[in-house]
C-alpha positions in Angstrom: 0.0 0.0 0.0 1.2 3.5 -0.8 1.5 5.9 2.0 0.8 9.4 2.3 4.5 10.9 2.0 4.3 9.2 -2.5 1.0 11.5 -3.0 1.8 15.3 -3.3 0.0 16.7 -0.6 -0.2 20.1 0.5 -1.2 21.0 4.2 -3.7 23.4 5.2 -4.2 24.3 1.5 -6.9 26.7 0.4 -9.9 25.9 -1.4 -10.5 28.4 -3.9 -14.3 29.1 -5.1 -15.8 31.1 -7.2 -17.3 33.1 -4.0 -13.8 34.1 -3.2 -14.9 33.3 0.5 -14.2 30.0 3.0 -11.7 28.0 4.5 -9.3 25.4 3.5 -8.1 22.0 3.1 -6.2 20.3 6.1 -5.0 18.2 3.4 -5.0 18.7 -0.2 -3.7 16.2 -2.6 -3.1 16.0 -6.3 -2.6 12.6 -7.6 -0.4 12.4 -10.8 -2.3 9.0 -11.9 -5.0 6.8 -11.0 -2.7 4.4 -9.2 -2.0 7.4 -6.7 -5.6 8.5 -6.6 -6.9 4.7 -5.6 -4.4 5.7 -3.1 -5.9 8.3 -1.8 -8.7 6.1 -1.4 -7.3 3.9 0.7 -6.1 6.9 2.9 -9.9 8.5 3.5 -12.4 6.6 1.5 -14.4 9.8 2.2 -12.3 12.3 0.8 -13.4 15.3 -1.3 -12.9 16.1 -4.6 -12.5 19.4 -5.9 -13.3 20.6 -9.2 -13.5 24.4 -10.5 -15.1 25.6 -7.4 -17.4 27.2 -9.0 -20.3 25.5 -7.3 -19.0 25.0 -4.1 -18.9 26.9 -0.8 -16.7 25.8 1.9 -17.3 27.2 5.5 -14.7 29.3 6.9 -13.7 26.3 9.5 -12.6 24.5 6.4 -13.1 20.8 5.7 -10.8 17.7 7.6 -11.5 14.9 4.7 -8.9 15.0 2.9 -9.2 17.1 -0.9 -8.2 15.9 -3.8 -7.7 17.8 -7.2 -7.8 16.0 -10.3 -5.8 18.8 -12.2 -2.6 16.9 -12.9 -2.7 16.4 -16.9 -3.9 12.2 -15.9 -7.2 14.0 -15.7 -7.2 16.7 -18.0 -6.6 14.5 -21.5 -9.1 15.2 -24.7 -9.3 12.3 -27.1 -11.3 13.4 -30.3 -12.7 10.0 -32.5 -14.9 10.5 -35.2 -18.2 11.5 -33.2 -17.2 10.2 -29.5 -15.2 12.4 -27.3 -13.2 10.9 -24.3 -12.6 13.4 -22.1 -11.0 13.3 -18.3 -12.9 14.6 -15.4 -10.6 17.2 -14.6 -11.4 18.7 -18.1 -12.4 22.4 -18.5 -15.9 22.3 -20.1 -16.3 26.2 -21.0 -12.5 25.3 -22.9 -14.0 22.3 -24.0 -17.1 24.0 -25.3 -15.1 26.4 -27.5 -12.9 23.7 -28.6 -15.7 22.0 -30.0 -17.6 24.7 -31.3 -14.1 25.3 -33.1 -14.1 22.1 -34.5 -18.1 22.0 -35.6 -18.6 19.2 -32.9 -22.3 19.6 -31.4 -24.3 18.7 -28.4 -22.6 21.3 -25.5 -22.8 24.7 -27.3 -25.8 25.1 -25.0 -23.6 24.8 -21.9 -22.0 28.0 -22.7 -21.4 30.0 -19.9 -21.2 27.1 -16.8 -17.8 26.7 -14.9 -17.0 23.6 -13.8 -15.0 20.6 -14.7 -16.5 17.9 -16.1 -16.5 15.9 -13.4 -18.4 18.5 -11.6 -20.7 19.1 -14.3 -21.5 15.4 -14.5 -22.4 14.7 -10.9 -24.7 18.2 -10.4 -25.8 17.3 -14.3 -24.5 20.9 -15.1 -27.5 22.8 -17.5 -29.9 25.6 -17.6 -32.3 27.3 -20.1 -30.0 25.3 -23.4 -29.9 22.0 -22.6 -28.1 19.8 -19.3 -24.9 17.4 -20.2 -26.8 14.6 -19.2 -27.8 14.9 -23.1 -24.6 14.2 -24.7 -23.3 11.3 -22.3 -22.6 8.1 -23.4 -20.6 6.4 -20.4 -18.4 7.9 -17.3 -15.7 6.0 -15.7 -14.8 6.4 -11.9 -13.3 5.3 -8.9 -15.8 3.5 -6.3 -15.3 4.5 -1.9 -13.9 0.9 -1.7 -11.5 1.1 -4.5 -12.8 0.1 -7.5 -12.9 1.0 -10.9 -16.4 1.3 -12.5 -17.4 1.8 -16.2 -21.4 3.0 -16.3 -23.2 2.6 -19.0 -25.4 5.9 -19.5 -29.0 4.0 -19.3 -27.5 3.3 -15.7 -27.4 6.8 -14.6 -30.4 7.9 -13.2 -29.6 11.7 -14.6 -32.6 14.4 -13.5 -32.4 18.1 -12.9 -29.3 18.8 -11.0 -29.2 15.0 -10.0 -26.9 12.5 -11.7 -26.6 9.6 -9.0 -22.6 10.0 -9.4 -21.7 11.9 -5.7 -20.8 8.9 -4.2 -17.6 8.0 -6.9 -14.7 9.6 -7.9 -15.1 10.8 -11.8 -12.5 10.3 -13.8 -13.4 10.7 -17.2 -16.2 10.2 -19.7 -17.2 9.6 -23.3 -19.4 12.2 -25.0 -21.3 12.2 -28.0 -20.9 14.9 -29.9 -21.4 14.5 -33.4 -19.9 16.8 -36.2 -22.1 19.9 -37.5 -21.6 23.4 -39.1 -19.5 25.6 -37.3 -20.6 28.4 -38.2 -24.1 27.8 -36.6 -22.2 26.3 -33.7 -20.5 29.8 -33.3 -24.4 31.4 -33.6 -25.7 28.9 -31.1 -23.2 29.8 -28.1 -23.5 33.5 -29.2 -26.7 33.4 -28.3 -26.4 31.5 -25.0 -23.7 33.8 -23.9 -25.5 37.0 -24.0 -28.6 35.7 -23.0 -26.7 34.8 -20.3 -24.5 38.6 -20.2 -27.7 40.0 -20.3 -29.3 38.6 -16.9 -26.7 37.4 -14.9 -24.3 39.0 -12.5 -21.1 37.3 -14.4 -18.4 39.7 -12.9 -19.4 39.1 -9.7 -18.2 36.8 -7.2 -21.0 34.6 -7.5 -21.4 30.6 -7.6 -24.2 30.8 -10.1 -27.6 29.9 -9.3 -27.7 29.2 -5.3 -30.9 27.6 -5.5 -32.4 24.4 -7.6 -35.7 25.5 -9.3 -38.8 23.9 -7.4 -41.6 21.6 -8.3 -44.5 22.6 -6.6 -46.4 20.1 -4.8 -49.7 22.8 -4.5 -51.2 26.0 -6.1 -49.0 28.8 -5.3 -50.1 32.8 -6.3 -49.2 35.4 -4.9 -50.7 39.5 -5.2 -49.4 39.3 -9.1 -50.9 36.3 -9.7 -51.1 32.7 -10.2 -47.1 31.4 -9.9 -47.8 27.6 -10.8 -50.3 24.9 -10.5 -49.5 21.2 -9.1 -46.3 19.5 -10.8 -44.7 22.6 -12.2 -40.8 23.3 -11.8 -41.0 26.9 -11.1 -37.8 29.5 -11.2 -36.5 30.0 -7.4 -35.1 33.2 -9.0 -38.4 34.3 -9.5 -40.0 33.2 -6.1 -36.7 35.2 -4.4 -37.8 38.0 -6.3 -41.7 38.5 -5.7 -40.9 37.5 -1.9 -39.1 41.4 -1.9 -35.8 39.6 -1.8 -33.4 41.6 -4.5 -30.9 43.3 -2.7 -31.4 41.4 0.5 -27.9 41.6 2.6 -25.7 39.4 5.2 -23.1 41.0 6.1 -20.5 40.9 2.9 -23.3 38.8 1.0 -26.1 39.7 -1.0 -28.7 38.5 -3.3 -28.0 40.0 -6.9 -30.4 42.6 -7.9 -29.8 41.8 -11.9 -30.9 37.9 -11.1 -32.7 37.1 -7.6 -31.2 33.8 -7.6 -27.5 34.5 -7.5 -25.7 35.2 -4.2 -22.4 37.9 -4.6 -20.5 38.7 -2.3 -18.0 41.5 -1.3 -14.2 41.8 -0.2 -14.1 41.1 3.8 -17.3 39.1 3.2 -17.1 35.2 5.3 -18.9 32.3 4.1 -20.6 32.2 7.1 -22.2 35.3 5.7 -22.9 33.2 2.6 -24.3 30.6 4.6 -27.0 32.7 6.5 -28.0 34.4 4.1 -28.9 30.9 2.2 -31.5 30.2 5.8 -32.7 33.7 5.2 -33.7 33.1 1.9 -35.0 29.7 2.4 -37.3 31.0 5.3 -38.4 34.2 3.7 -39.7 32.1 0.3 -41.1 28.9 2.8 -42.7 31.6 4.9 -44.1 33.4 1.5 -45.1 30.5 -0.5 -44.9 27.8 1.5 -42.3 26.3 -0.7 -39.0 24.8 0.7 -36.1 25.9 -1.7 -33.0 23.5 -1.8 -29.5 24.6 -2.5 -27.8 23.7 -6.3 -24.4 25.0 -4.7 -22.9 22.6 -2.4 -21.6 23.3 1.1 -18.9 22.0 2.9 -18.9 22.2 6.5 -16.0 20.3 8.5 -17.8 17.2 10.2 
């Protein structure tokens, strides 16, 4: 068995996120192969794994799993066949987007815009208004909590909104289909989904995206403006956030964006913490509105 002193392991490492906000990693490693991250396995079978941040907030007490980063190049490889795309989870997908929207391959021009690896992407089955990856996914490989390694077929992924199945292994790569088409209407398609996306979201901002999962009501819900959704209806959480008088709502360095209800910014000197309660806020204002329980899409890790 390999010991901790082969794996490259930085102590009490930050995490960085797209907030800007948090605390660290007592341990952070980054595994130069497979071999090394079965090894880290072995160390914590419940380690973390950190992707792009970008959908993650870590309280400002850090995390004591150990982290692991899959951004050595073992992870971050690109194999183009003729219509399938193998692709490691440590991948880039906004770089990945561009490159195949350069080479006229279809199928994630519509994720244009989302930061994340593509192992993140996979397990929170990254997507919005153009489409989710779940569409173009034909198998994902990964590391099992016990050490092994597991091909799934993608008929044996129960994919849903924001839901893949996957949180319990350790991504390391994937085949994609993504078939050849013009380029030029490529180009046109993720023009399109970037500024729609310029246009209503608070992209400069330290922001993780969209804090919360849009709901599916389980009753009528209107409000003073008007019926909101009947029965069985996935409604926007931006929008609830919004007609609760939420805009501009504050926790000490964080706030809910005024150009998009549903994205959480915060400012320098701001703490996760401030993050964090300002999440409860939200969620108690909108139950305490509508009766509807909003559930987080950014993930938050709090040391156990």
């Amino acid at each position: 068995m390999m010991t901790t002193m082969t794996i490259p392991i930085v102590h009490h490492a930050p995490i960085p996120t797209w907030f800007g906000v948090g605390g660290g990693a007592d341990q952070l490693a980054t595994p130069r192969d497979q071999a090394e991250l079965l090894a880290c396995v072995r160390i914590d079978p419940g380690l973390r794994v950190l992707g792009a941040g970008a959908n993650l907030l870590v309280d400002d007490d850090g995390v004591g799993e150990l982290v692991v980063s899959l951004a050595s190049p073992a992870f971050q490889g690109t194999q183009w066949g003729a219509e399938v795309v193998r692709v490691g989870a440590g991948v880039d997908l906004p770089k990945l987007i561009v490159d195949a929207v350069r080479r006229g391959r279809a199928g994630i021009e519509g994720l244009g815009g989302i930061p994340a690896t593509i192992g993140g992407a996979l397990v929170m089955n990254a997507g919005g208004a153009f489409g989710q990856i779940a569409d173009c996914v034909l198998r994902v490989h990964a590391v099992s909590r016990d050490g092994r390694e597991v091909t799934l077929e993608r008929a044996a992924i129960p994919f849903g909104y924001r839901h893949s199945g996957l949180a319990d292994l350790i991504l390391v790569g994937a085949e994609l289909s993504l078939p050849p088409a013009d380029p030029a209407a490529l180009r046109d398609k993720l023009k399109e989904v970037m500024a729609y996306k310029k246009n209503s979201q608070p992209m400069a901002e330290n922001s993780a995206g969209c804090c919360f999962k849009n709901p599916t009501l389980d009753r009528t819900v209107r409000d003073a403006q008007g019926d909101i959704g009947e029965p069985g209806k996935r409604v926007s959480a931006g929008m609830l956030i919004d007609r609760a008088g939420l805009k501009g709502l504050r926790v000490g360095g964080a706030s809910v964006s005024p150009r998009h209800a549903n994205f959480l910014v915060t400012d320098a000197g701001a703490k996760a913490r401030d993050v964090i309660d300002l999440i409860a806020e939200i969620t108690r204002r909108v139950h305490d509105t509508f009766g509807v329980r909003l559930q987080p899409e950014v993930v938050i890790w709090r040391r156990a």
